[in-house]
C-alpha positions, 0 to 999 in steps of 0.5 A: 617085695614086688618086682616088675620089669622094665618091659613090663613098665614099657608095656603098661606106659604104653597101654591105654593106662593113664599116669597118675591115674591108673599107674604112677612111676615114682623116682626116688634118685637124689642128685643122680636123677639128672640126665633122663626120666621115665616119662610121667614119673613123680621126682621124690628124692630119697632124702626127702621120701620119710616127709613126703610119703604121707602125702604121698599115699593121700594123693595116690589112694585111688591109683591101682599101680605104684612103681617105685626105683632109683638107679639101680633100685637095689636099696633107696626103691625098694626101702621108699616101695617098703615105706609107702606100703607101711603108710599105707598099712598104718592109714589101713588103706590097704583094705580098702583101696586094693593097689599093687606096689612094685619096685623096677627090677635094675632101675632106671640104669637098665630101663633107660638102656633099653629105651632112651631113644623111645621118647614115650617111655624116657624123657630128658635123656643127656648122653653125657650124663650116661656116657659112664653108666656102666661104671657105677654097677 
């Protein structure tokens, strides 16, 4: 598994790259999503990743980079990251379609710390929602 942190994110979002074409942030939190995103990235909810990723890796075959995360990216990121990098194994598009998958080290709790008052890199950001945030580590 590969790690990338939220300033590497930060300096790829804020690069000439484009989302959903050079580089896609996918966010696997379920219910704890509300409250701020990365800005451009893809909601797919943990509980719902098995039946979408499929889909998922079709749609994103030509895209060079894939970030996946969740709050605190220590196990719905890095499992949906693990998944995506089997489809993608089993449909033997790993050969022909080079692509670096990585997982956002800390999750969006660490990313949105750093950067929620930079509206190119979060979106949709409540402080109520994160009024608490250090309590769920």
């Amino acid at each position: 598994m590969k790690y990338i942190t939220g300033d590497e994110l930060a300096k790829i979002i804020k690069s000439d790259k484009v989302a959903n074409r050079d580089y896609l942030v996918v966010d696997v939190r379920d219910d704890d999503y509300a409250g701020g995103n990365i800005k451009s990235a893809l909601n797919l909810p943990s509980r719902e990743f098995q039946m979408g990723v499929y889909d998922l890796v079709q749609k994103t075959a030509d895209v060079k980079t894939m970030v996946f995360h969740c709050a605190l990216s220590q196990m719905r990121g890095p499992k949906a990251a693990r998944l995506y990098e089997e489809t993608r194994n089993n449909l033997n598009l790993a050969s022909e379609k080079p692509q670096e998958v990585y997982v956002l080290r800390d999750g969006f709790t660490d990313f949105q710390r750093k950067f929620k008052d930079d509206p190119t890199l979060v979106e949709k950001w409540e402080e109520e929602v994160w009024a608490n945030a250090e309590d769920w580590s």
